[in-house]
FIKOLZA-1660 file (N, C-alpha, C; in steps of 0.1 Angstrom, whole numbers, plus 5000, padded with zeros to 4 digits):
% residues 218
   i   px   py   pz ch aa at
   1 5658 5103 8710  A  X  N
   1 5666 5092 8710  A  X CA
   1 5659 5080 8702  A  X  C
   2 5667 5074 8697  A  X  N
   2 5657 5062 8686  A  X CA
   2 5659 5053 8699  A  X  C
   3 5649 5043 8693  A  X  N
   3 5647 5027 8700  A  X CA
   3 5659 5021 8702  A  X  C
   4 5661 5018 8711  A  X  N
   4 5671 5005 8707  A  X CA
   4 5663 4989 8707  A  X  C
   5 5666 4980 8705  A  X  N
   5 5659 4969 8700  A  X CA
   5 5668 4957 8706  A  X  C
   6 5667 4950 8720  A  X  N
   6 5674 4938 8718  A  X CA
   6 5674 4927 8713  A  X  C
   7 5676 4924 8701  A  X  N
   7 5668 4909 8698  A  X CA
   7 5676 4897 8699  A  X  C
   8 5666 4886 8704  A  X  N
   8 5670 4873 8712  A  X CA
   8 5672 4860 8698  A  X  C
   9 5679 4853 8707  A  X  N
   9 5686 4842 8697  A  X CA
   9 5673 4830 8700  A  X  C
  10 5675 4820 8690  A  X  N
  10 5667 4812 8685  A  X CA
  10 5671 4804 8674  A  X  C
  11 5670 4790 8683  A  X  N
  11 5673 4781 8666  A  X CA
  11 5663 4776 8661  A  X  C
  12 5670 4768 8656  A  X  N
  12 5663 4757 8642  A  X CA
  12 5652 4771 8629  A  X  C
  13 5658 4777 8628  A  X  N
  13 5652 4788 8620  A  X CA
  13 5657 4786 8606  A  X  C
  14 5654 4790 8596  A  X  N
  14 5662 4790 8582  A  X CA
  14 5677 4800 8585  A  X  C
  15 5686 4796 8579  A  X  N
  15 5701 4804 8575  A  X CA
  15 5698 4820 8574  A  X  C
  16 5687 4823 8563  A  X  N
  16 5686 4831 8560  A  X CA
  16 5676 4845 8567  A  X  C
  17 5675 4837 8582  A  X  N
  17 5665 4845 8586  A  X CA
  17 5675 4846 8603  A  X  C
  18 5689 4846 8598  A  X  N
  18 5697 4847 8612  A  X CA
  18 5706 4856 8609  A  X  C
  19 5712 4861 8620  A  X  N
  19 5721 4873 8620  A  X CA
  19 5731 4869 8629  A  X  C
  20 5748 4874 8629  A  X  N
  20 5756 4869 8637  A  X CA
  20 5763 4882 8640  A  X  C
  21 5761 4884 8653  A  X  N
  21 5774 4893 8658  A  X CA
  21 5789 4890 8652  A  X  C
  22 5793 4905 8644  A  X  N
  22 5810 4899 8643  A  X CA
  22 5819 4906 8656  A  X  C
  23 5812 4910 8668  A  X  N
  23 5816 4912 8678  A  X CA
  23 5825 4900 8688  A  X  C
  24 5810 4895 8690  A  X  N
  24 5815 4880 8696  A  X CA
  24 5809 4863 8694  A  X  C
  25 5801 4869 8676  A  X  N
  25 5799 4858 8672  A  X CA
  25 5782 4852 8677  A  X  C
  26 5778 4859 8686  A  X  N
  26 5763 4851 8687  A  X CA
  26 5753 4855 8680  A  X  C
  27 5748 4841 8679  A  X  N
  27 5739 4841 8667  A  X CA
  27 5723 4844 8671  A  X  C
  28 5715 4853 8662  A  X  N
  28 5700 4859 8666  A  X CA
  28 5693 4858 8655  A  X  C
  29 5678 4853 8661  A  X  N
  29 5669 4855 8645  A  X CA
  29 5671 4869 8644  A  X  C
  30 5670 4876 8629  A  X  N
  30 5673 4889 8620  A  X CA
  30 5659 4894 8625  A  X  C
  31 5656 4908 8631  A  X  N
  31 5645 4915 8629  A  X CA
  31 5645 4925 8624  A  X  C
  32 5637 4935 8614  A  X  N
  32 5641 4945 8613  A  X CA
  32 5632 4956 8623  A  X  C
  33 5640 4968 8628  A  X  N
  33 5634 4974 8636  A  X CA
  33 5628 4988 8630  A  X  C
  34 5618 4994 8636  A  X  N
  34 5612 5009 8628  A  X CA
  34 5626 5015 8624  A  X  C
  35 5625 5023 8612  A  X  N
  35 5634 5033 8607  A  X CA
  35 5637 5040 8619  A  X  C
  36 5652 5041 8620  A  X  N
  36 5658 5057 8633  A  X CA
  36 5660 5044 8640  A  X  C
  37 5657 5033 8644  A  X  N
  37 5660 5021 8655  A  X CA
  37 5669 5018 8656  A  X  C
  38 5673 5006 8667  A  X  N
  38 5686 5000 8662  A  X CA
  38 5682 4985 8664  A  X  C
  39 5689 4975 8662  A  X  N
  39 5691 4962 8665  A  X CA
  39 5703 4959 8670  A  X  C
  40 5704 4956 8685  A  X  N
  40 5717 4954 8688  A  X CA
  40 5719 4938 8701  A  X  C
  41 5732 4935 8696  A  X  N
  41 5731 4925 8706  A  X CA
  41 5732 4925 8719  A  X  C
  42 5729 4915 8728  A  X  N
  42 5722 4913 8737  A  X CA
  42 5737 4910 8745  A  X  C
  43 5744 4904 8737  A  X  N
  43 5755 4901 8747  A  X CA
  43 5771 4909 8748  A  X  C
  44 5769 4919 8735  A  X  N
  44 5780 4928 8738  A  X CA
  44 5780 4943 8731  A  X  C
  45 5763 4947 8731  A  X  N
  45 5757 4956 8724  A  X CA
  45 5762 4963 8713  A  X  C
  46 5765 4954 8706  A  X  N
  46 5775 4955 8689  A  X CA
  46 5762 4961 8681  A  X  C
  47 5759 4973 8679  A  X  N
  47 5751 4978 8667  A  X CA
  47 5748 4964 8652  A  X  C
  48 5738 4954 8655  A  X  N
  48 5738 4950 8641  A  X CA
  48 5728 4954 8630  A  X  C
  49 5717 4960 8633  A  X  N
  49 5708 4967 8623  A  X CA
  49 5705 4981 8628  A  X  C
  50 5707 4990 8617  A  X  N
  50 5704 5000 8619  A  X CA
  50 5699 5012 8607  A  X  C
  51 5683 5009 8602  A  X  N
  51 5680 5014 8596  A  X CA
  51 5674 5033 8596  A  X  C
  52 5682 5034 8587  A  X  N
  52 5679 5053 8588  A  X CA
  52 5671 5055 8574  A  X  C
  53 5663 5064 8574  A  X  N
  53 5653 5074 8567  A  X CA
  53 5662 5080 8556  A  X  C
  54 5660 5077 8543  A  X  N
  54 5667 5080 8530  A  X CA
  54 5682 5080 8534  A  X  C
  55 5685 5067 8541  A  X  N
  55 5698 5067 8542  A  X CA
  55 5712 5062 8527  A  X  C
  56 5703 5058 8519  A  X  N
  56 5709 5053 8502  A  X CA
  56 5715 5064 8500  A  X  C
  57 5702 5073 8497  A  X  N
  57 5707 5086 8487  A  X CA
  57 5721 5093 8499  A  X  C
  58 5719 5093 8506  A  X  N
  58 5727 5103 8516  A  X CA
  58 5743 5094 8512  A  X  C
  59 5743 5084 8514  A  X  N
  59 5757 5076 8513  A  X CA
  59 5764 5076 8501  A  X  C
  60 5752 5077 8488  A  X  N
  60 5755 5078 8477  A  X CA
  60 5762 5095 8479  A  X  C
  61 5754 5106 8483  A  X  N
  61 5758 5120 8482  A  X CA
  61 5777 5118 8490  A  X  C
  62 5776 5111 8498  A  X  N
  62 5789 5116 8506  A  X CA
  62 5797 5108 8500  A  X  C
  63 5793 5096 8494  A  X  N
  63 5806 5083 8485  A  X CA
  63 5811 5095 8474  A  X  C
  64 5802 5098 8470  A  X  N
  64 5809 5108 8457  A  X CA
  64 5819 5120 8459  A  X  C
  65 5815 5130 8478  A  X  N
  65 5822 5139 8479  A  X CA
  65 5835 5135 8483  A  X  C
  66 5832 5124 8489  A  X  N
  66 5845 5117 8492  A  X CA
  66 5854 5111 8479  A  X  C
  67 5849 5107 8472  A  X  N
  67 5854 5107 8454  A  X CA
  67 5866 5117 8455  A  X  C
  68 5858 5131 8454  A  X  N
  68 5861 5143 8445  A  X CA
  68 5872 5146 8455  A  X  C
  69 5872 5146 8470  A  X  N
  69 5883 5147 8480  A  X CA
  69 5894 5147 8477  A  X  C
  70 5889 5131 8475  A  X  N
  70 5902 5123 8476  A  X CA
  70 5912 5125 8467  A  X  C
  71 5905 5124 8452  A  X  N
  71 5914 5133 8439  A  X CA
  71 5923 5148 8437  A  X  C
  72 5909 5154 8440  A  X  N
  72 5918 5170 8447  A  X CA
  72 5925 5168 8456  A  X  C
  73 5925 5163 8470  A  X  N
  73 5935 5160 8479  A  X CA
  73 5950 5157 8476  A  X  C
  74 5951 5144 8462  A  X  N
  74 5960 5142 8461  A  X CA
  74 5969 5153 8451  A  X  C
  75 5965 5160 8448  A  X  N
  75 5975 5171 8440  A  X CA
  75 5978 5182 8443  A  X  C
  76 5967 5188 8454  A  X  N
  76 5968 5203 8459  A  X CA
  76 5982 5199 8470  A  X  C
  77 5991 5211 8476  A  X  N
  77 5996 5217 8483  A  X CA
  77 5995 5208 8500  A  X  C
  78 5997 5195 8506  A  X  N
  78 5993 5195 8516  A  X CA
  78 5998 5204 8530  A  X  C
  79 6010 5202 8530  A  X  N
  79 6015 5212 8539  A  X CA
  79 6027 5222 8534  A  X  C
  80 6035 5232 8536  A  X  N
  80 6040 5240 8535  A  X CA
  80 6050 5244 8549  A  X  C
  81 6064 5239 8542  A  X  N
  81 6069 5242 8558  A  X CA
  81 6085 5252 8554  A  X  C
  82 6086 5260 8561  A  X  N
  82 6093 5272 8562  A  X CA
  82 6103 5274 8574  A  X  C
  83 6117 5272 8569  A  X  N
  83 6127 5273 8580  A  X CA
  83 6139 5282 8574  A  X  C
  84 6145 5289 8586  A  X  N
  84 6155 5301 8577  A  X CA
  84 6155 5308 8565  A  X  C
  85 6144 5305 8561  A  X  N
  85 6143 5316 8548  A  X CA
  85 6144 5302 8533  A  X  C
  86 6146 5296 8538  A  X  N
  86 6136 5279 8529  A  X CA
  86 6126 5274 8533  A  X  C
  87 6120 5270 8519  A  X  N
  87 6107 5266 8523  A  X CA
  87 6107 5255 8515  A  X  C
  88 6092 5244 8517  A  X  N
  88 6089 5235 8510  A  X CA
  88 6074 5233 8508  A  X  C
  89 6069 5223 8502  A  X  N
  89 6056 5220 8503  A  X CA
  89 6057 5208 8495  A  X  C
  90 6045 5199 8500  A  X  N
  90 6044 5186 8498  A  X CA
  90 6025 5183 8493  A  X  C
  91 6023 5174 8487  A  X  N
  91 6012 5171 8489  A  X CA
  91 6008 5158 8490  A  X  C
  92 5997 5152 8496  A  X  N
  92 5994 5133 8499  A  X CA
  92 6004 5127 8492  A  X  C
  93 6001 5130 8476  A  X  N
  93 6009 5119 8467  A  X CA
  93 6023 5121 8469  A  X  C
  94 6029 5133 8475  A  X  N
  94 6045 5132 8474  A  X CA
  94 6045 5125 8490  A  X  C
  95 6038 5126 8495  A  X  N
  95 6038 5119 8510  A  X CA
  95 6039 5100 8506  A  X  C
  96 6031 5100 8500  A  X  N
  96 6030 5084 8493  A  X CA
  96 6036 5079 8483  A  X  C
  97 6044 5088 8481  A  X  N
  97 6058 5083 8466  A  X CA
  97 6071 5088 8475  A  X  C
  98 6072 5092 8484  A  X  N
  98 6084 5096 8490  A  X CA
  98 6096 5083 8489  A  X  C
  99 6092 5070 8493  A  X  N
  99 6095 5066 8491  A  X CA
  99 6097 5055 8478  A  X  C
 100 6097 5059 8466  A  X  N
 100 6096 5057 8453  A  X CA
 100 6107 5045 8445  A  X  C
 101 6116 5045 8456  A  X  N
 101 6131 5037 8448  A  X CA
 101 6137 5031 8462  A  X  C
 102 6146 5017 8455  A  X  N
 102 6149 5011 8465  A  X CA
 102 6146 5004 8468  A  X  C
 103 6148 4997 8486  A  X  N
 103 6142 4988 8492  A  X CA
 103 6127 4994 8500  A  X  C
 104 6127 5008 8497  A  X  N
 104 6118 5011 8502  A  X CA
 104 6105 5015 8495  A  X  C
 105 6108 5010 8485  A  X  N
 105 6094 5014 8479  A  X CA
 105 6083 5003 8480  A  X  C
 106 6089 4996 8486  A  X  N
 106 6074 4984 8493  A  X CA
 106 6066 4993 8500  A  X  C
 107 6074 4999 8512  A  X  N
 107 6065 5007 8519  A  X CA
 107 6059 5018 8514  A  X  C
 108 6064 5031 8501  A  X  N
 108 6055 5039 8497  A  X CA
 108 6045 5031 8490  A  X  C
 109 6048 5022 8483  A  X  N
 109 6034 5016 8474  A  X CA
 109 6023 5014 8486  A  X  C
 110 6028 5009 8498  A  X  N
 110 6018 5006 8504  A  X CA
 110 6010 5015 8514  A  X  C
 111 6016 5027 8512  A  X  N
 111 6016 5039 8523  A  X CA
 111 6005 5045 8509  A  X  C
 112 6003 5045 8496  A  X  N
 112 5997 5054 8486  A  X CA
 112 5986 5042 8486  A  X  C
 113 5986 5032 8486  A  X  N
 113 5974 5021 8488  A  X CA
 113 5964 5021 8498  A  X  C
 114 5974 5025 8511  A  X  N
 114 5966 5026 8525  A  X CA
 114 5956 5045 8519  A  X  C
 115 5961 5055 8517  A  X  N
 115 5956 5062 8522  A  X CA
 115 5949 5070 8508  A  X  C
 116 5950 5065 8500  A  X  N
 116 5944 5068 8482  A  X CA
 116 5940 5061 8474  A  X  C
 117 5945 5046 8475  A  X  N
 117 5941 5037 8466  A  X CA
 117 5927 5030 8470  A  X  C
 118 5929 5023 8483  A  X  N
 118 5919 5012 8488  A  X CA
 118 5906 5022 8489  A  X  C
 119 5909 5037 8495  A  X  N
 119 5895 5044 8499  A  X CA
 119 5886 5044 8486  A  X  C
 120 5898 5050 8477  A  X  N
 120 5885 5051 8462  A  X CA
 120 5882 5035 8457  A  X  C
 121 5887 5029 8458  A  X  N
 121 5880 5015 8455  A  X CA
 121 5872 5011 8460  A  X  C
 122 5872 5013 8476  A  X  N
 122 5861 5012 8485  A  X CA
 122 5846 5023 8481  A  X  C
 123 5848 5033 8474  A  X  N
 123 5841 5044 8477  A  X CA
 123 5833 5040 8461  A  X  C
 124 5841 5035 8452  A  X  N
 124 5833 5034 8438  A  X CA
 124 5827 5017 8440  A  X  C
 125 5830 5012 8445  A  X  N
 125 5824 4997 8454  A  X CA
 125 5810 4998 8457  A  X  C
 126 5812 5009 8469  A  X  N
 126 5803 5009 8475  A  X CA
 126 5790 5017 8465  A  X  C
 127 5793 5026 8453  A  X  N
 127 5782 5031 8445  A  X CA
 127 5781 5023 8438  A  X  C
 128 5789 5012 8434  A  X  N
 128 5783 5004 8422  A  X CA
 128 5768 4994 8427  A  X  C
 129 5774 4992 8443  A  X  N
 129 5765 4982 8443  A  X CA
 129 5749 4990 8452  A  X  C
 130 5752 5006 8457  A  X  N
 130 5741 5011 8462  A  X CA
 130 5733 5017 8449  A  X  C
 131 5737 5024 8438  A  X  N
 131 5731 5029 8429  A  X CA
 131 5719 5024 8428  A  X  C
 132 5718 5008 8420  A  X  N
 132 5707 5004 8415  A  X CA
 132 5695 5003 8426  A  X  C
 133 5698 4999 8438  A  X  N
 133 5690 4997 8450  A  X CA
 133 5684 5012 8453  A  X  C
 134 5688 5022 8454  A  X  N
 134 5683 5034 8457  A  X CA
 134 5675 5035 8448  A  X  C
 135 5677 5033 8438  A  X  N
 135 5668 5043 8423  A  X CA
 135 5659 5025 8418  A  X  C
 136 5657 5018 8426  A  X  N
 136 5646 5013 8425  A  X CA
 136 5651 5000 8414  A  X  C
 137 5665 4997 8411  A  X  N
 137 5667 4991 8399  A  X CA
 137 5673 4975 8404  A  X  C
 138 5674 4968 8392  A  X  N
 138 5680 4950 8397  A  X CA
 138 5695 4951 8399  A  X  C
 139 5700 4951 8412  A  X  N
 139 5713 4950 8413  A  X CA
 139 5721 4951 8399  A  X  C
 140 5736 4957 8401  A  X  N
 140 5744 4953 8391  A  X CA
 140 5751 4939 8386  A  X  C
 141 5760 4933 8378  A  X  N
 141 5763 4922 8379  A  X CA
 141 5773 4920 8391  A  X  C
 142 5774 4910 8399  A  X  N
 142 5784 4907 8411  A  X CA
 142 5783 4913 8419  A  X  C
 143 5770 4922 8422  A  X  N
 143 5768 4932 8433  A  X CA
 143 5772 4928 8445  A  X  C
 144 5764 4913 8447  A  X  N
 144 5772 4910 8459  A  X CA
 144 5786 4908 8467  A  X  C
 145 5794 4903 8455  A  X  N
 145 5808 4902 8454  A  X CA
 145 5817 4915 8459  A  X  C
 146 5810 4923 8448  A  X  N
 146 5817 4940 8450  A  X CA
 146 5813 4944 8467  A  X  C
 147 5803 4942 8472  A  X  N
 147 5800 4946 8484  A  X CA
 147 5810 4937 8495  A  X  C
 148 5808 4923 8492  A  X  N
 148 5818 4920 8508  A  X CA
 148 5834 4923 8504  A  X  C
 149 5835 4929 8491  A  X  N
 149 5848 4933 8489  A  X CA
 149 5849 4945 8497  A  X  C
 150 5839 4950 8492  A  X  N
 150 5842 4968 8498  A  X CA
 150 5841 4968 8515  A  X  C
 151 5835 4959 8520  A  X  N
 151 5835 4955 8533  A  X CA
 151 5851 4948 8540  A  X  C
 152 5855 4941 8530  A  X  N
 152 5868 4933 8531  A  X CA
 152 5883 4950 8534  A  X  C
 153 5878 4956 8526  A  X  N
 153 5887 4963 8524  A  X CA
 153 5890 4974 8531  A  X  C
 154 5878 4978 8544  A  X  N
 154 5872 4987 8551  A  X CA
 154 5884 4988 8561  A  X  C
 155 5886 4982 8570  A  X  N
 155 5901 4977 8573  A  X CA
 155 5913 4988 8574  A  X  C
 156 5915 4983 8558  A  X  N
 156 5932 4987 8549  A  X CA
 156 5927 5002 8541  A  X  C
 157 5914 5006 8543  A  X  N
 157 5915 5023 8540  A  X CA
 157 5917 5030 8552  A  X  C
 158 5930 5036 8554  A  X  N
 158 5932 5042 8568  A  X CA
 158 5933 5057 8564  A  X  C
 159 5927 5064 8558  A  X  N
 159 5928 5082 8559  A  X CA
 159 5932 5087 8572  A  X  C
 160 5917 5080 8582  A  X  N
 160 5917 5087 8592  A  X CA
 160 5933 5080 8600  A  X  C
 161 5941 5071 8598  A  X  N
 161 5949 5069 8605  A  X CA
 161 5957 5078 8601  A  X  C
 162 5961 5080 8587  A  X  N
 162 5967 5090 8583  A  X CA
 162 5970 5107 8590  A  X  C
 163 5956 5112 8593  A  X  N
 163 5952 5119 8596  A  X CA
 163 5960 5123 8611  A  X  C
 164 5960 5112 8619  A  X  N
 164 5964 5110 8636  A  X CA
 164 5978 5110 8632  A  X  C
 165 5988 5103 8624  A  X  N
 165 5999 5109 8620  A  X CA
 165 6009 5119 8619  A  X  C
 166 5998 5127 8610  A  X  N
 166 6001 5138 8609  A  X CA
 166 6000 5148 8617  A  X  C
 167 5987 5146 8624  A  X  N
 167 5986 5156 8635  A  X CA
 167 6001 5150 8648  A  X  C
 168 6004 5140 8652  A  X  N
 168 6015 5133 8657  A  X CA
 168 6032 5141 8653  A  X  C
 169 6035 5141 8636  A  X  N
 169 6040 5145 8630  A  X CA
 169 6047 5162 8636  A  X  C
 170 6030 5167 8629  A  X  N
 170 6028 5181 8630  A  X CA
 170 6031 5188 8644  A  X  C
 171 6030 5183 8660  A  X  N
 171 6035 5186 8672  A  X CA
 171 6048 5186 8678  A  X  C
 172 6056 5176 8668  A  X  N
 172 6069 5170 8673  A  X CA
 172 6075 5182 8661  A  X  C
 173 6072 5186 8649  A  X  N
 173 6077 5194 8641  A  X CA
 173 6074 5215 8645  A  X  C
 174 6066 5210 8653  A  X  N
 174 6057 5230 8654  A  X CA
 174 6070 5242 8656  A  X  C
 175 6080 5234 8671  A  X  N
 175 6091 5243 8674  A  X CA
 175 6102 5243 8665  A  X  C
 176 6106 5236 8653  A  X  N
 176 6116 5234 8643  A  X CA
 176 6116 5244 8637  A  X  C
 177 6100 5244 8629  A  X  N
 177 6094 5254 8616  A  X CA
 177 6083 5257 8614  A  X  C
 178 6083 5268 8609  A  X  N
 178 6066 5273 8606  A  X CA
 178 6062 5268 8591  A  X  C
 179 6049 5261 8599  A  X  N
 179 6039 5251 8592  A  X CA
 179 6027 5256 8588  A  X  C
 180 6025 5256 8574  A  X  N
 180 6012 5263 8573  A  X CA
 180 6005 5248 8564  A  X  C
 181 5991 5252 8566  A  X  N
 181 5982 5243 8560  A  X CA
 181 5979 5244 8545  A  X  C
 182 5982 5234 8536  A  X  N
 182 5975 5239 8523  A  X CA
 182 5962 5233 8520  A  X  C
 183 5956 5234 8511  A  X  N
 183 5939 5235 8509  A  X CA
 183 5938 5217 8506  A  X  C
 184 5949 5208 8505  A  X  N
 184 5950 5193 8506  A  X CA
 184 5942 5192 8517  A  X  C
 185 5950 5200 8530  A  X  N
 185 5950 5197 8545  A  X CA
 185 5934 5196 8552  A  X  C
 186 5927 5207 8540  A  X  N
 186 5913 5212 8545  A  X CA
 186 5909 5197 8544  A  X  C
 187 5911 5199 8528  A  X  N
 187 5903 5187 8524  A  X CA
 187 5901 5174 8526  A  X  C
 188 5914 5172 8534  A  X  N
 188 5915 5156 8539  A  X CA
 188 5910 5157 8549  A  X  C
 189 5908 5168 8559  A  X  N
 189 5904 5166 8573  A  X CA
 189 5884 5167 8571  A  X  C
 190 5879 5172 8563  A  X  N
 190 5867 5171 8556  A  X CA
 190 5868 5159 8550  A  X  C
 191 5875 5152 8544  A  X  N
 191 5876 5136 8538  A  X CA
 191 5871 5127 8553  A  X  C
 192 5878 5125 8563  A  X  N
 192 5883 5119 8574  A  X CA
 192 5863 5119 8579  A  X  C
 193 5860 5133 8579  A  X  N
 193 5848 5132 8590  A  X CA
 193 5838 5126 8584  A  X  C
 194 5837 5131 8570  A  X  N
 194 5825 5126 8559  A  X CA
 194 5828 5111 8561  A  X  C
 195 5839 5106 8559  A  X  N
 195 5840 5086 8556  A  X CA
 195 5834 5081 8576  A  X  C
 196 5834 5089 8581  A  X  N
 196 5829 5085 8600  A  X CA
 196 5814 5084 8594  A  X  C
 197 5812 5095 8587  A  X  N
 197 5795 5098 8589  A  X CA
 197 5788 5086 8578  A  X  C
 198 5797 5083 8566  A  X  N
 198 5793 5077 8553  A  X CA
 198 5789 5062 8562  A  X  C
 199 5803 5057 8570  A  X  N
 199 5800 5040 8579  A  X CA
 199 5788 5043 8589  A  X  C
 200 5787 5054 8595  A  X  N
 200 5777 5053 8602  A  X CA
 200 5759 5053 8597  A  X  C
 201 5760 5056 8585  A  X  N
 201 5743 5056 8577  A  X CA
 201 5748 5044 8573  A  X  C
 202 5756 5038 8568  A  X  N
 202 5755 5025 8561  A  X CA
 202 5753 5010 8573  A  X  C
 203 5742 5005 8565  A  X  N
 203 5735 4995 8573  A  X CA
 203 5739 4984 8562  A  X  C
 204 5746 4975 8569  A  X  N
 204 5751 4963 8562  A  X CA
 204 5742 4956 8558  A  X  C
 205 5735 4947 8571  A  X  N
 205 5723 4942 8569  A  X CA
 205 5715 4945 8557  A  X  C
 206 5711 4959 8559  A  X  N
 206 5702 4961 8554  A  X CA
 206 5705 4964 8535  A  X  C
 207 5717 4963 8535  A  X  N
 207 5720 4963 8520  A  X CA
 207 5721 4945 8517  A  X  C
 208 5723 4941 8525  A  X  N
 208 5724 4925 8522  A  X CA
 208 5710 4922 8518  A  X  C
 209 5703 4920 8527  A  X  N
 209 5688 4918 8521  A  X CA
 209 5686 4925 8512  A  X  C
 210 5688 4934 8504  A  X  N
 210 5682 4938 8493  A  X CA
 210 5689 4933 8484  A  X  C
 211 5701 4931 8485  A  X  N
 211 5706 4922 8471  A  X CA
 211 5700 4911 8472  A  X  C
 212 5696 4907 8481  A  X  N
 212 5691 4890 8483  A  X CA
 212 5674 4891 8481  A  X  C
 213 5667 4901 8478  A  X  N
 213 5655 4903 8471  A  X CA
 213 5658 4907 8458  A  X  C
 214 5650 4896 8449  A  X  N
 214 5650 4906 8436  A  X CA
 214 5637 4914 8431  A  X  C
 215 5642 4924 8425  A  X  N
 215 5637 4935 8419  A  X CA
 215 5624 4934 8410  A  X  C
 216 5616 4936 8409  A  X  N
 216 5607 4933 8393  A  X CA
 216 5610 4943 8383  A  X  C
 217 5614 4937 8371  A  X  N
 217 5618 4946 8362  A  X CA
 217 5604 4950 8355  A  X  C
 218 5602 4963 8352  A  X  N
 218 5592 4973 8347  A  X CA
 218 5596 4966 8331  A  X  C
% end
């Protein structure tokens, strides 16, 4: 089990050497704790530092498989459904254009933004601004900008809500028709687990401070 670490609040400190729960807001001098540790608060044990062991490269490896997902996802086959001797099949993007025309195409634009658009923006966000930091280099330009974006955006990428939907969907539909899975289906539910595991290596903190040190250029 790693450490857990409570660290205590303290003022009149510099700005920059404080940390705020977005839990419930209280404020603590920043420590960092051994790699595998945690830093968590004291008043409503909100995970706020938590550094892991080549955790860059690992986030960079899953931002990208999550890339390639997401793109195959949207074109393969998602489900396949079969009633009296008709059949159909759909895939994410016909799921997210369904509603294409009309008064309703507020809602597909926003149903293909929730669950395809915002994730790859978030996902090429997040390698713009981890790349240089891993491999040793000076942030990109607006690194920091791109980051509390991709933070901002964390929110409004709902795969995994998608995901609960469907399975929702898929129970209320099982006695109608036979439902088969197409290789979208795999792939999104492998999308869903990898984006749990990608927020869980990623240490906010600890990407802040590093944009906020600069680099010496060779």
């Amino acid at each position: 089990m790693p450490d857990t670490q409570h660290i205590h609040s303290a003022f009149g400190r510099p700005l920059e050497d404080l940390i705020a729960c977005p839990s419930c807001d209280a404020l603590y001098v920043a420590r960092m704790p051994e790699t595998g540790g945690r830093a968590v608060c004291d008043r409503c044990h909100t995970v706020l530092i938590a550094p892991k062991r080549k955790a860059g490269l690992r986030i960079i490896a899953l931002t990208l498989a999550v890339l390639i997902l997401v793109v195959s996802a949207m074109f393969f086959p998602f489900l396949d459904i079969h009633r009296l001797g008709l059949g159909n099949s759909a895939s994410i993007l016909d799921a997210a254009t369904a509603f294409s025309s009309g008064p309703m195409a507020a809602l597909g634009l926003g149903t293909a933004a929730m669950i395809v658009i915002v994730p790859l923006i978030r996902m090429l966000l997040i390698l713009y601004v981890l790349t240089p930091i891993v491999f040793d280099r000076q942030p990109f330009a607006q690194a920091r900008r791109a980051f509390r974006w991709s933070q901002e955006l964390k929110p409004w990428a709902m795969a995994e809500i998608f995901a609960i939907g469907c399975a929702v969907a898929l129970v209320k539909v099982a006695d109608l028709a036979q439902i088969g899975f197409g290789p979208a289906f795999w792939m999104f539910s492998v999308l869903v687990v990898i984006v749990l595991f990608n927020d869980n290596y990623l240490c906010t903190w600890s990407v802040w401070k590093s944009l906020e040190t600069p680099k010496n250029r060779g």
